[in-house]
C-alpha positions in Angstrom: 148.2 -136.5 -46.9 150.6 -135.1 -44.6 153.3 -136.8 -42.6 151.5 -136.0 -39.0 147.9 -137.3 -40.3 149.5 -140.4 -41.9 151.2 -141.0 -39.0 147.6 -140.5 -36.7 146.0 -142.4 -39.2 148.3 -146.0 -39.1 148.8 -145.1 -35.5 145.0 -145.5 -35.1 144.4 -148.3 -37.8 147.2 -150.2 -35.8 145.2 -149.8 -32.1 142.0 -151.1 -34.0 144.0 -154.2 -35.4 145.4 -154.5 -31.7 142.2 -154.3 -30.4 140.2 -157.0 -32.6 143.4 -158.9 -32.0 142.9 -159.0 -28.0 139.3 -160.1 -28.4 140.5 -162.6 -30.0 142.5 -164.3 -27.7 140.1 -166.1 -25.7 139.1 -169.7 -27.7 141.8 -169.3 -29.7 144.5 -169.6 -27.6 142.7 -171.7 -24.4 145.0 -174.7 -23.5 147.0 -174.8 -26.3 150.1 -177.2 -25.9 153.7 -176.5 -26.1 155.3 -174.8 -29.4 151.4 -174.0 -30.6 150.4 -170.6 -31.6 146.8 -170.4 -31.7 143.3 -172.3 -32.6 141.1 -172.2 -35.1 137.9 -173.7 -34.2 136.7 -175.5 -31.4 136.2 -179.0 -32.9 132.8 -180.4 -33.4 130.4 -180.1 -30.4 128.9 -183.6 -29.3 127.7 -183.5 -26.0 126.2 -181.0 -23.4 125.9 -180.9 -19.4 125.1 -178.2 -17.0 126.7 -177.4 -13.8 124.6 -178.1 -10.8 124.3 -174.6 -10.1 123.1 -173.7 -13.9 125.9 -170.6 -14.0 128.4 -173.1 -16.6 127.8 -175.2 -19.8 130.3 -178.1 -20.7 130.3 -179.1 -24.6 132.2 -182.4 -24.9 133.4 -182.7 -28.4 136.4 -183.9 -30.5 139.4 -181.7 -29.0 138.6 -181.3 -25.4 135.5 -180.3 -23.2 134.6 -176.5 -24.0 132.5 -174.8 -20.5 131.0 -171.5 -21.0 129.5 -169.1 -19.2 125.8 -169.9 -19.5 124.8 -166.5 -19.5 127.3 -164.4 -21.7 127.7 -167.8 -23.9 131.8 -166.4 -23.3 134.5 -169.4 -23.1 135.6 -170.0 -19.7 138.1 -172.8 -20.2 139.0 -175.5 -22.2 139.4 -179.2 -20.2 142.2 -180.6 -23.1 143.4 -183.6 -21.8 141.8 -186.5 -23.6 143.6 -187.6 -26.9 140.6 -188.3 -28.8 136.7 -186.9 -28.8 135.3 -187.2 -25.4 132.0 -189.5 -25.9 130.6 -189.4 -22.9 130.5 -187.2 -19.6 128.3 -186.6 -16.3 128.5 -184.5 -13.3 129.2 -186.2 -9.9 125.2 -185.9 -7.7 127.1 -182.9 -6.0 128.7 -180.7 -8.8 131.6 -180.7 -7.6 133.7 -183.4 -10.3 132.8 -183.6 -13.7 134.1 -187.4 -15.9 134.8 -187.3 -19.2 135.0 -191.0 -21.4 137.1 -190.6 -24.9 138.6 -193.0 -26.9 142.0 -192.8 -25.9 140.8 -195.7 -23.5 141.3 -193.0 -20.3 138.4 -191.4 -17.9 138.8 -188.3 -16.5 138.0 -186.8 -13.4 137.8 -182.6 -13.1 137.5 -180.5 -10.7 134.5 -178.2 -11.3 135.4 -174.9 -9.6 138.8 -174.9 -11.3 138.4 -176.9 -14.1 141.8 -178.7 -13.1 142.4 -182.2 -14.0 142.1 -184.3 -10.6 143.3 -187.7 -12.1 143.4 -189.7 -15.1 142.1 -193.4 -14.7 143.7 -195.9 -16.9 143.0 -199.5 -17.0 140.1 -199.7 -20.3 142.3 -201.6 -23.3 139.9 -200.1 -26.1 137.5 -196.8 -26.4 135.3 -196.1 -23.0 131.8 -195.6 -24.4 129.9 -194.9 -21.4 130.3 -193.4 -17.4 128.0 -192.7 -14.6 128.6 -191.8 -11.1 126.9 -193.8 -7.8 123.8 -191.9 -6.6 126.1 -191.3 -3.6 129.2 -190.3 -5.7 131.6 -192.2 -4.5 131.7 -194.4 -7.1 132.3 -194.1 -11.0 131.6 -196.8 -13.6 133.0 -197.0 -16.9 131.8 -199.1 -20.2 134.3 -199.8 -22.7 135.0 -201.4 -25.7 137.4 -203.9 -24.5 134.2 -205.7 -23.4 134.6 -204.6 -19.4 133.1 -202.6 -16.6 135.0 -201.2 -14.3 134.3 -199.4 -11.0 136.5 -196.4 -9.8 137.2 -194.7 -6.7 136.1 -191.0 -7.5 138.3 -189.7 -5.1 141.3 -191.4 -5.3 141.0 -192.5 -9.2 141.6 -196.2 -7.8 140.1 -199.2 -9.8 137.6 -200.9 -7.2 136.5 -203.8 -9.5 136.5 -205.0 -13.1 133.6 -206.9 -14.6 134.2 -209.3 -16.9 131.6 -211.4 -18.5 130.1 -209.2 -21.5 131.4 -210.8 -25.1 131.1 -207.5 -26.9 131.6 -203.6 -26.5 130.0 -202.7 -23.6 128.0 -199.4 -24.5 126.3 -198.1 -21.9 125.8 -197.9 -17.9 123.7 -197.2 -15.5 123.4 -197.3 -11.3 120.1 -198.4 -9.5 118.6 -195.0 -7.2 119.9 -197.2 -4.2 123.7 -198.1 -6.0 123.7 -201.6 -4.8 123.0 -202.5 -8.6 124.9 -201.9 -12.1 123.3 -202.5 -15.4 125.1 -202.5 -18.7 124.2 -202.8 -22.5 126.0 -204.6 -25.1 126.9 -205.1 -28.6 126.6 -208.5 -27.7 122.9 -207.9 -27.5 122.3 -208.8 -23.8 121.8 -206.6 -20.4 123.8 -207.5 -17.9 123.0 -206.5 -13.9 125.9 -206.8 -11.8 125.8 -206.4 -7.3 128.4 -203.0 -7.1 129.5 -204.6 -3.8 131.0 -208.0 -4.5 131.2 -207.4 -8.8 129.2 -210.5 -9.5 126.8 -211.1 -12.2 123.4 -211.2 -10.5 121.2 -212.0 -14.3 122.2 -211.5 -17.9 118.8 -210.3 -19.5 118.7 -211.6 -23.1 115.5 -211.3 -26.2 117.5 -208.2 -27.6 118.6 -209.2 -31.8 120.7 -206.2 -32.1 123.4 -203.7 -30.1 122.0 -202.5 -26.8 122.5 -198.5 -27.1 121.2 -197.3 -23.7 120.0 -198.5 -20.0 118.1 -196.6 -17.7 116.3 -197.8 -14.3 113.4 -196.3 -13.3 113.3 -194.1 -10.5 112.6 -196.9 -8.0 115.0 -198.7 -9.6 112.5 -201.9 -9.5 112.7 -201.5 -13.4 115.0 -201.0 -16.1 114.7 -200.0 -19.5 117.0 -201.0 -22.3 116.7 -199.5 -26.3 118.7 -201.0 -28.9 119.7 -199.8 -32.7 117.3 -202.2 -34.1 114.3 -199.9 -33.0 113.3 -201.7 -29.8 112.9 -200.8 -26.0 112.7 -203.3 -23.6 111.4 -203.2 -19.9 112.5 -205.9 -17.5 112.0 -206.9 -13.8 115.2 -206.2 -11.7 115.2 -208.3 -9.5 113.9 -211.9 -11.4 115.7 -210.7 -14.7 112.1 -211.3 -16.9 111.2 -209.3 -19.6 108.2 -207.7 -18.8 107.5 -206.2 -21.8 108.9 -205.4 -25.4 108.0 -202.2 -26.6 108.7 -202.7 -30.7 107.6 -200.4 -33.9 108.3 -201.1 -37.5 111.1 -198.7 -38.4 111.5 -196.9 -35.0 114.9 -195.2 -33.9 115.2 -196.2 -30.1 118.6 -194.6 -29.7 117.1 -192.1 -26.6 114.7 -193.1 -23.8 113.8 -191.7 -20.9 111.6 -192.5 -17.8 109.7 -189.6 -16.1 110.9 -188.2 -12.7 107.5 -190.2 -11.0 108.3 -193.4 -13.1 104.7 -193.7 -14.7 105.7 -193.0 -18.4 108.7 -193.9 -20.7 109.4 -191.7 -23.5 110.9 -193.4 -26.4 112.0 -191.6 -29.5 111.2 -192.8 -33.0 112.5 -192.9 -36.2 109.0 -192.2 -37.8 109.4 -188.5 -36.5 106.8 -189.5 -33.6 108.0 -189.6 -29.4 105.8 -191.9 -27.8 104.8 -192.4 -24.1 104.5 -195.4 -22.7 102.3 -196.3 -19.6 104.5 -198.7 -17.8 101.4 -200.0 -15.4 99.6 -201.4 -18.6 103.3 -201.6 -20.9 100.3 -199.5 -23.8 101.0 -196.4 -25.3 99.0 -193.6 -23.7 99.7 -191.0 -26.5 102.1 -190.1 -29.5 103.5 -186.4 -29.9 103.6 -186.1 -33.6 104.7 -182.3 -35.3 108.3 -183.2 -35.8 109.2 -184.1 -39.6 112.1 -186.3 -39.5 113.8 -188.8 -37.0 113.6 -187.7 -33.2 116.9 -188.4 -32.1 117.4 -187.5 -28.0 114.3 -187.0 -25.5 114.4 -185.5 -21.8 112.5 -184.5 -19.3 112.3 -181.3 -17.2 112.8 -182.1 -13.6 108.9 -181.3 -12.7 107.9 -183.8 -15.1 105.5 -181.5 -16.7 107.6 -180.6 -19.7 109.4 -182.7 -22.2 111.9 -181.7 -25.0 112.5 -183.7 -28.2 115.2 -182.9 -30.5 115.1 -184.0 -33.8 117.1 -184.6 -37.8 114.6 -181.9 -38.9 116.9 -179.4 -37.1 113.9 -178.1 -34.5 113.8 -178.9 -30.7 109.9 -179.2 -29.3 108.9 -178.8 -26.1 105.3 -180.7 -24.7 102.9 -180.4 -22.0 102.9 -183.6 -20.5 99.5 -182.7 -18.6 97.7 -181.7 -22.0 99.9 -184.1 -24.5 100.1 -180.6 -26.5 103.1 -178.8 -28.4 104.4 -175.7 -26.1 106.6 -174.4 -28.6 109.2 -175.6 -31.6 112.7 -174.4 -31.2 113.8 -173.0 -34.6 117.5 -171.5 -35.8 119.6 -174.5 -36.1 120.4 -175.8 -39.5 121.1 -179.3 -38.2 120.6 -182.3 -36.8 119.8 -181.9 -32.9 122.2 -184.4 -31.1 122.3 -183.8 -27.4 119.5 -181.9 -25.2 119.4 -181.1 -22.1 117.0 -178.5 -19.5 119.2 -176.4 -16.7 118.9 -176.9 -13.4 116.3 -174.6 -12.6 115.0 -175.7 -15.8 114.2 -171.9 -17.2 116.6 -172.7 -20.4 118.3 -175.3 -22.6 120.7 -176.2 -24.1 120.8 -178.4 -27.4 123.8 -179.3 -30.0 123.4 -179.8 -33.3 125.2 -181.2 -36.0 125.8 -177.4 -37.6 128.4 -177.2 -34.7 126.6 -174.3 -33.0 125.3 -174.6 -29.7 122.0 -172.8 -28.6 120.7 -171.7 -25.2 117.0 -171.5 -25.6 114.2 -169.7 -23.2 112.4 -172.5 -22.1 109.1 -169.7 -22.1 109.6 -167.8 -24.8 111.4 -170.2 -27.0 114.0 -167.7 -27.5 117.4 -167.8 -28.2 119.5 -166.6 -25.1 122.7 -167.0 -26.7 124.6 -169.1 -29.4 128.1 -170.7 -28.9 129.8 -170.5 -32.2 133.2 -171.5 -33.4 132.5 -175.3 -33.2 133.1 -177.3 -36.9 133.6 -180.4 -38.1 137.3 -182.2 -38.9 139.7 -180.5 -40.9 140.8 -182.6 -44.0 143.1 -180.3 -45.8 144.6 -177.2 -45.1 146.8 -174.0 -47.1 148.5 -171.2 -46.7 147.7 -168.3 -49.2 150.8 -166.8 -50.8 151.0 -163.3 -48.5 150.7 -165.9 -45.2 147.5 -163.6 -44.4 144.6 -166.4 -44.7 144.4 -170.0 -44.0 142.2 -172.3 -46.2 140.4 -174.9 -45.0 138.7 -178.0 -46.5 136.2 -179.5 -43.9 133.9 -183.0 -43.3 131.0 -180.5 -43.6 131.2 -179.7 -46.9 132.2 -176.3 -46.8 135.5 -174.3 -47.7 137.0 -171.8 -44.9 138.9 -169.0 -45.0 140.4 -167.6 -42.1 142.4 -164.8 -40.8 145.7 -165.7 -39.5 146.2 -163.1 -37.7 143.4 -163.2 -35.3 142.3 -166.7 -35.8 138.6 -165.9 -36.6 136.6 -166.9 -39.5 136.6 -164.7 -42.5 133.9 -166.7 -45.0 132.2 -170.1 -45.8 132.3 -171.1 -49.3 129.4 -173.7 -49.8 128.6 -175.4 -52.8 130.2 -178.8 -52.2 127.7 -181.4 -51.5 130.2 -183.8 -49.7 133.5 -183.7 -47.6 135.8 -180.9 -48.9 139.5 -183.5 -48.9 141.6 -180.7 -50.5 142.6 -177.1 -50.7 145.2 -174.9 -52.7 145.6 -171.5 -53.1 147.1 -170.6 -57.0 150.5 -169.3 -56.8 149.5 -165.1 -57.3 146.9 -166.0 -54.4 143.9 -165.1 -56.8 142.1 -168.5 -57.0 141.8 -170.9 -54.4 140.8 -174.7 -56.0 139.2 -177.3 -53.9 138.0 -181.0 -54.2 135.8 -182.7 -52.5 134.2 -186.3 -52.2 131.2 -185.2 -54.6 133.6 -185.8 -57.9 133.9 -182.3 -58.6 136.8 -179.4 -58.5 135.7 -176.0 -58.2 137.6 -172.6 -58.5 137.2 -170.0 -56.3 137.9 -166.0 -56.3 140.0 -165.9 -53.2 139.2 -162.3 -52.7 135.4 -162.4 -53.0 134.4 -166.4 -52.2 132.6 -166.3 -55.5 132.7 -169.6 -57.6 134.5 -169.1 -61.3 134.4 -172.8 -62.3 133.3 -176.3 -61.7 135.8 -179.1 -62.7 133.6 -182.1 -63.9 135.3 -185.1 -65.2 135.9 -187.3 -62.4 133.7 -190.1 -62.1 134.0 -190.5 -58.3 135.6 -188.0 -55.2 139.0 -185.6 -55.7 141.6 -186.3 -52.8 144.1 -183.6 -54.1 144.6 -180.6 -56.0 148.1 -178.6 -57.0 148.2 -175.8 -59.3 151.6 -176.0 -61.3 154.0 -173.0 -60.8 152.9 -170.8 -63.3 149.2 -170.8 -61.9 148.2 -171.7 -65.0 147.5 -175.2 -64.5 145.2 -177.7 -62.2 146.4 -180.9 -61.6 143.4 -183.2 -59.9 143.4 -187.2 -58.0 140.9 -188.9 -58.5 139.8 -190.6 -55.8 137.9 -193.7 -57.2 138.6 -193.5 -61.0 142.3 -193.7 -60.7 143.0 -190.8 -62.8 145.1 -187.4 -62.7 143.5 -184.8 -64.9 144.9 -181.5 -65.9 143.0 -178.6 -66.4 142.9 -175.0 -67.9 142.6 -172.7 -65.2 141.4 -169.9 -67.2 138.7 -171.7 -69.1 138.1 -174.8 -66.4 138.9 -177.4 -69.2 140.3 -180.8 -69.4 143.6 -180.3 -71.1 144.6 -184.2 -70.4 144.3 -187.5 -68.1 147.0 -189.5 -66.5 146.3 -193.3 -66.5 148.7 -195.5 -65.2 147.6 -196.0 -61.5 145.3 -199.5 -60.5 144.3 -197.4 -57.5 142.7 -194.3 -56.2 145.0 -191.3 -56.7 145.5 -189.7 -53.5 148.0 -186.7 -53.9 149.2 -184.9 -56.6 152.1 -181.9 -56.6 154.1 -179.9 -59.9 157.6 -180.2 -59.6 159.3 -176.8 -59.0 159.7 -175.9 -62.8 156.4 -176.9 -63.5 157.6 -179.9 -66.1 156.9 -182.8 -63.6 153.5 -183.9 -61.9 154.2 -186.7 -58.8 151.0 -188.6 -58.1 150.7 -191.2 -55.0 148.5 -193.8 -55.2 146.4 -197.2 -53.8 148.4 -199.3 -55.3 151.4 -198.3 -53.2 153.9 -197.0 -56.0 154.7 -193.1 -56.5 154.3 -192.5 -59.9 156.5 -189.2 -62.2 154.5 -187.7 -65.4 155.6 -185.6 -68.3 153.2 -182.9 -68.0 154.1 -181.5 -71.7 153.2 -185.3 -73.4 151.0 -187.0 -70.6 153.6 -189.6 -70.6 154.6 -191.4 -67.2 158.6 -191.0 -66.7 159.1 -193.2 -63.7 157.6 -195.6 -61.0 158.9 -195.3 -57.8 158.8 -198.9 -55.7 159.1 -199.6 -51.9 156.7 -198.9 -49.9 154.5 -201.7 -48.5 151.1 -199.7 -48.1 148.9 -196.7 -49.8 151.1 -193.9 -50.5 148.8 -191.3 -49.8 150.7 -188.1 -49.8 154.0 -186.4 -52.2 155.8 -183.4 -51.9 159.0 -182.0 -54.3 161.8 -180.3 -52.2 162.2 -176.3 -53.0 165.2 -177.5 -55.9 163.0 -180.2 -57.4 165.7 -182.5 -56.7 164.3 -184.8 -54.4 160.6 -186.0 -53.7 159.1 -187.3 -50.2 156.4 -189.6 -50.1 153.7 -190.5 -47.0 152.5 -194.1 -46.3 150.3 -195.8 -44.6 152.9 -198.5 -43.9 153.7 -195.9 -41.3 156.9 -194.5 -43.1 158.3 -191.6 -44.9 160.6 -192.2 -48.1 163.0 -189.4 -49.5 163.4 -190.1 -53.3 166.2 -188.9 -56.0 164.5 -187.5 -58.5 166.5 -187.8 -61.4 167.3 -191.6 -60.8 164.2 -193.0 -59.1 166.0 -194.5 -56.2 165.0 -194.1 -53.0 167.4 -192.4 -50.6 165.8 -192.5 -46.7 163.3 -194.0 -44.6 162.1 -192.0 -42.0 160.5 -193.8 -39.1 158.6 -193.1 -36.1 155.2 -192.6 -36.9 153.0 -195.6 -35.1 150.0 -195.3 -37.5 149.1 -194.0 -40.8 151.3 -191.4 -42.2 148.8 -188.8 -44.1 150.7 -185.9 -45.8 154.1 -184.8 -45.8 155.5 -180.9 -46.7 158.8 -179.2 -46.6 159.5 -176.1 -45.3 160.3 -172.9 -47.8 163.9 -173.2 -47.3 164.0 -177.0 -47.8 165.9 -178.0 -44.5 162.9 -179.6 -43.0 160.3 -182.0 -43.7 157.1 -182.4 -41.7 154.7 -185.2 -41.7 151.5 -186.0 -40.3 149.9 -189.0 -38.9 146.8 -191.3 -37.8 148.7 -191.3 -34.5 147.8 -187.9 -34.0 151.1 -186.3 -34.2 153.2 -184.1 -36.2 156.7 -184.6 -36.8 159.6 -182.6 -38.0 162.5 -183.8 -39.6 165.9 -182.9 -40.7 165.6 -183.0 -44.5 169.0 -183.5 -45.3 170.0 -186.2 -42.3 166.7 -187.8 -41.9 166.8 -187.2 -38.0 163.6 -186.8 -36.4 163.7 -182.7 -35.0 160.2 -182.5 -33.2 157.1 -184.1 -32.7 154.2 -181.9 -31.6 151.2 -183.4 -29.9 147.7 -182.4 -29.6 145.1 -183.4 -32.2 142.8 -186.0 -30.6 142.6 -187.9 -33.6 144.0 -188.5 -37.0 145.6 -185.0 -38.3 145.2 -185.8 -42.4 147.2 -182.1 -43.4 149.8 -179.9 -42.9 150.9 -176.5 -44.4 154.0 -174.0 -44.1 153.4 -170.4 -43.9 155.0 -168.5 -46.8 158.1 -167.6 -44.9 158.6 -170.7 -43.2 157.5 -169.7 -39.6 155.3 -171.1 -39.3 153.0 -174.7 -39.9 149.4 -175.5 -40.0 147.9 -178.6 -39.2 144.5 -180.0 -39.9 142.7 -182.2 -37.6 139.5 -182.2 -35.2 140.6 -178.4 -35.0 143.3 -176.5 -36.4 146.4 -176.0 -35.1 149.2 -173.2 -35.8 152.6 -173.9 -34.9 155.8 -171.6 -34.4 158.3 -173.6 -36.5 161.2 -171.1 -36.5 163.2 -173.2 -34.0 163.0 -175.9 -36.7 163.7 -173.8 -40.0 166.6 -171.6 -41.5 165.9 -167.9 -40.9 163.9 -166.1 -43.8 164.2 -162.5 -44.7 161.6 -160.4 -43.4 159.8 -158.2 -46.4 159.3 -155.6 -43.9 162.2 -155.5 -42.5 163.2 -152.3 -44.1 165.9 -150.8 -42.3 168.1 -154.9 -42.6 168.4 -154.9 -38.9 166.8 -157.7 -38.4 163.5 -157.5 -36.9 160.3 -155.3 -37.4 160.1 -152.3 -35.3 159.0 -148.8 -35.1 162.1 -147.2 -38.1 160.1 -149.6 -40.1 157.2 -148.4 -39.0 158.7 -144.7 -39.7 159.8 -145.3 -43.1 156.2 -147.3 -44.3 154.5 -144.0 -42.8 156.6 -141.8 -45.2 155.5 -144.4 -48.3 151.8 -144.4 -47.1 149.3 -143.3 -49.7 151.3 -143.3 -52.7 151.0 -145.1 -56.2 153.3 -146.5 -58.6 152.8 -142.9 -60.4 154.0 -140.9 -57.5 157.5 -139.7 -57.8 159.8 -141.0 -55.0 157.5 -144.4 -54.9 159.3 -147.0 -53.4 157.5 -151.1 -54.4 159.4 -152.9 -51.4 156.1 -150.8 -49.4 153.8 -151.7 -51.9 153.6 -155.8 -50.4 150.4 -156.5 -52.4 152.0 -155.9 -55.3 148.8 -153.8 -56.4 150.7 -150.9 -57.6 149.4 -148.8 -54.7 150.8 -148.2 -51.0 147.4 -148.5 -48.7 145.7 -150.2 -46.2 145.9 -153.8 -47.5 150.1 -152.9 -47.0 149.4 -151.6 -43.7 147.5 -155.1 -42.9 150.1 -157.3 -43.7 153.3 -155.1 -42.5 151.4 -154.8 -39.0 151.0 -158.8 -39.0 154.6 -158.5 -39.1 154.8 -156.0 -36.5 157.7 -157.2 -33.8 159.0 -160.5 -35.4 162.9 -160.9 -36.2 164.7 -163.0 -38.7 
């Protein structure tokens, strides 16, 4: 190949990367906080709501409220503001605000034109399970966990009123049609109706034995409707507080209800795969819709009243003719449990969310798919760089292994297999094998290149919660989560080589020294513990912290070892004597996993509290802290050259850590001046094509190290494209 078609060639290859890169800057990088990079994921999807005019979709979820446009299925913003998963959220009557509940104790109030924040109203002590706006929209109430209601100015964000009275969480809420009356359900089993104006108890309905889920009046608001998790609905008189009616079934699920738009029927969901309807002038049931196969889990109806959609744990979403009791059509394609349903406006589509964290638009007609929102996935429990800083591993609460591209942020593959949460990833030092663990007691070893399985580590008698490979890639330390063992293995084969008993508690984490002599494991029973890997014998116990040390990590020289706690500290550790050298404070929760940088000057650690934290290695001093995750964040990882750090969480999070970290030396910074620019560019061109048999080849070009200069060196000089030292 020529110089001049080499050059065309990369020249082209680099506008396609360019290209694929720009499309993939919409999720990924939608409200990202300060010092973050890019996202990969959206978190799990929970809940769904249309706009009033049908044109936007808003998917509540673990990191933030997703809206999409509902007829490209395209992102249109991300509403980020809530600390932890948004639980529950409702359109004001006209459109115009949307309120989020989440249980960093806040409601939120948006603006649903711009998708701004309007205010943030705090007050709640605990999670707020539950909001609903007045029929008029001046009012929101809120249901919270600190066992009060409160009522809220929606346009200032002022507190109106707190209701106190309830002696447990207080799960759900809901206005009369007329707004003079508030009814909430407990998990102290009782209904309570409150008068909006003057915040006094008016009755406290009582018969219920278990957690009040869900209240609804009907549409006259002369009755209201109340299902607990013990499988019973309950229909009382408003305004005398009686029960008028239980409405009970052996074995039922009575998690959704739902009255229809005339107030004649109730629709109750069961457990027994059945939705009944209820004639509420006789309290009988009129008819049972059976055809679903498993629990029916969320019920609605169109706005007409003619049509009713059931969503179910057989992974199907039904829609019935109300006028003929018959099946209209089943809803297939998710691979799920259906959480949330709910018809547009104009009620010629719907949404539903399932629990394989896509979310569908359906023809309500046809039954067709319109479009499918993808990108959504459960928590992150571990994460890992692979040794080129090209792919990300993930281990996930869904059971499945992902690889992505770093690069562009998208998904690359899903290795399944697992049959329970994947807790830990690690890529083997040549980047060949990637080894994960998982709660179902097994290790398994995967070709990183093709996601095919090589082996299955069996030996553990309950779940893995870490895996390391030692330096030399040729051995697999594993913790065992429940049996309180560390087991090495063979890589090449996949056999036991030995087990490491010591530990009276579940091994948590597990790392090789740097020479590969040394395993750390951290443990239950709060010590650190050092192992001979040659003889299986334990060399030290390290004593002093007061909790579960659930995470270790050797410093680059081996000299020093950091440990993670759930007594909400980090400890540095001498490694020759034992002794512990600093305690690093700050965290306000659990303390999950702890990594240094490369270079060793810094050491990160991640927490329950939802932050990350960056410290000075060889001071101790606390550098950074970034925030984000909206919950617990239970990894983190540094890219290959230091620059940056993953973190694992409800999503994932990449992080520019260069601020934080010495300078590395860029492979691809050919010319030495510093940063990666077009002479590099020049003098890659010139190498493009040839193989270690070529005279004149040059292996600083070849940067997979396969003996060839080609396109899997342009990939990863082109990631480098632009960077500096």
């Amino acid at each position: 190949m020529n110089r001049s078609s080499t050059l065309s060639a990369l020249i082209l290859l680099t506008a396609v990367l360019i290209a694929q890169d720009s499309r993939a800057q919409n999720h990924t990088h939608m409200g990202l906080p300060q010092g973050a990079l890019m996202r990969l994921g959206k978190g799990h999807s929970r809940l769904v709501a249309w706009t009033r005019d049908g044109t936007r979709l808003a998917v509540g979820g673990t990191i933030g409220i997703w809206v999409y446009d509902a007829e490209t299925g395209d992102e249109v913003s991300l509403l980020s503001g809530h600390r932890r998963e948004v639980v529950s959220m409702v359109f004001s009557p006209d459109g115009l605000t949307l309120a989020s509940a989440s249980g960093d104790y806040t409601v939120r109030l948006w603006d649903a034109a711009t998708w701004q924040e309007k205010s943030t109203l705090t007050g709640h002590t605990h999670r707020v399970w539950s909001v609903a706006f007045s029929p008029d929209g001046t009012t929101l109430a809120s249901a919270s966990g600190d066992y009060t209601v409160r009522l809220w100015d929606a346009a200032t964000g002022h507190e109106r009123n707190t209701f106190v009275g309830h002696t447990g969480s207080v799960n759900s809420v809901a206005f009369s049609p007329d707004g003079t009356t508030l009814a909430s359900g407990s998990r102290d089993e009782t209904v309570r109706i409150w008068d909006t104006a003057t915040g006094h108890e008016k009755s406290t309905l009582t018969g219920h034995t278990s957690s009040v889920t869900y209240v609804v009046f009907t549409p006259d608001g002369q009755n209201l409707a109340s299902a607990t998790s013990d499988g019973t609905v309950r229909l009382w008189d408003v305004a005398t507080g009686e029960e008028e009616g239980a409405l009970t079934r052996q074995n039922w699920w009575a998690g959704s209800v739902a009255f229809s738009p005339d107030g004649t029927t109730l629709a109750s969901a069961g457990r027994d795969s059945t939705v009944r309807l209820w004639d509420l002038a006789t309290r009988q049931v009129n008819h049972t819709l059976t055809g679903h196969t498993s629990t029916v889990r969320s019920v609605v109806f169109s706005h007409d009243g003619m049509t009713l959609a059931s969503g179910s744990s057989d992974n199907t979403v039904r829609l019935w003719n109300l006028a003929t009791k018959q099946e209209k059509n089943t809803l297939k394609g998710h691979s799920g449990t259906i959480r949330t349903i709910a018809f547009s406006p104009d009620e010629t589509s719907l949404a539903s969310a399932s629990w394989d964290h896509t979310v569908r638009l359906w023809d309500v007609a046809t039954g067709q798919v319109e479009s499918t929102l993808t990108g959504h996935s459960g928590s992150t429990r571990s994460v890992a760089f692979s040794p080129d800083g090209a792919t990300l591993a993930s281990g996930d609460v869904d059971d499945k292994v992902r690889l992505w591209d770093v690069a562009t942020g998208q998904e690359i593959i899903a290795l399944t297999g697992h049959t329970r949460d994947v807790t830990t990833v690690s890529f083997s030092p040549d980047g060949t094998t990637l080894a994960s663990g998982s709660w179902d007691g097994t290790v398994r070893l995967w070709d990183a290149a093709t996601g095919q399985k090589k082996h299955t580590l069996a030996g553990h008698t309950r779940g893995i919660e870490s895996v390391a490979f030692s330096p030399d890639g040729k051995t697999l330390a594993s913790a065992g989560g429940g049996d309180e063992t560390v087991r090495l293995w063979d890589v090449a084969t996949g056999q036991e080589q030995d087990t490491l008993t010591g530990h009276f508690g579940s091994v948590l984490s597990v790392t090789f020294s740097p020479d590969g002599t040394t395993v750390a494991s951290a443990s239950r029973d709060e010590t650190v513990r050092l192992w001979d890997v040659a003889t299986g014998q334990e060399e030290n116990i390290l004593r002093g912290h007061t909790s579960f040390t659930r995470s270790v990590a050797f410093s680059p020289d081996g000299t020093t070892l950091a440990s993670a706690s759930q007594d909400r500290t980090v400890r540095l550790w001498n490694v020759a004597t034992g002794q512990e050298e600093k305690t690093l404070t700050g965290h306000t929760d659990w303390v999950f996993s702890v990594v240094f940088s490369p270079d060793g000057s810094t050491l990160v650690s991640s927490s329950w509290d939802g932050t990350v934290r960056l410290w000075n290695a060889a001071t101790g001093q606390e550098v950074a802290t970034f925030t984000a995750h909206t919950f617990w964040v239970p990894s983190v990882a540094f890219s290959p050259d230091g620059s940056t750090l993953a973190s694992g969480g409800s999503a994932i999070l990449l992080w520019d850590a260069s601020p934080y970290v010495a300078p590395q030396t860029l492979v691809t910074d050919f010319d030495g001046d510093g940063a990666v620019g077009f002479p590099d560019f020049l003098q890659f061109a010139s190498q493009f094509g040839k193989s270690q048999d070529d005279a004149g080849f040059d292996a600083r070009f070849d940067l997979d190290d396969d003996g060839e200069i080609g396109f899997n060196d342009f990939v990863i000089f082109a990631r480098s494209f632009g960077t500096a030292g």
